[in-house]
N, C-alpha and C positions, 0 to 999 in steps of 0.2 A: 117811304120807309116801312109800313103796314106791307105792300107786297115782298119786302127783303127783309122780314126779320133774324134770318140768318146773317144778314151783313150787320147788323148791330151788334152782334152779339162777336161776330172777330172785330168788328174795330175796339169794343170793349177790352177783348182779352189784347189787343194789338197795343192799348195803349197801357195796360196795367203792364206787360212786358218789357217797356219802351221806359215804363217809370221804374219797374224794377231795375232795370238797367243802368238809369241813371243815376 
C-alpha cells in the first residue's frame, strides 16, 4: 500500500462516491 499511495486515495474517493450514490 506504501508503494501505491495514489491507489488509496481513488479507492477512498471511489467509495465516498458509491456511498453518495446510495
Amino acid at each position: 500500500m506504501n508503494r501505491t499511495p495514489w491507489n488509496t486515495a481513488v479507492l477512498k474517493r471511489v467509495t465516498l462516491k458509491m456511498i453518495q450514490v446510495l
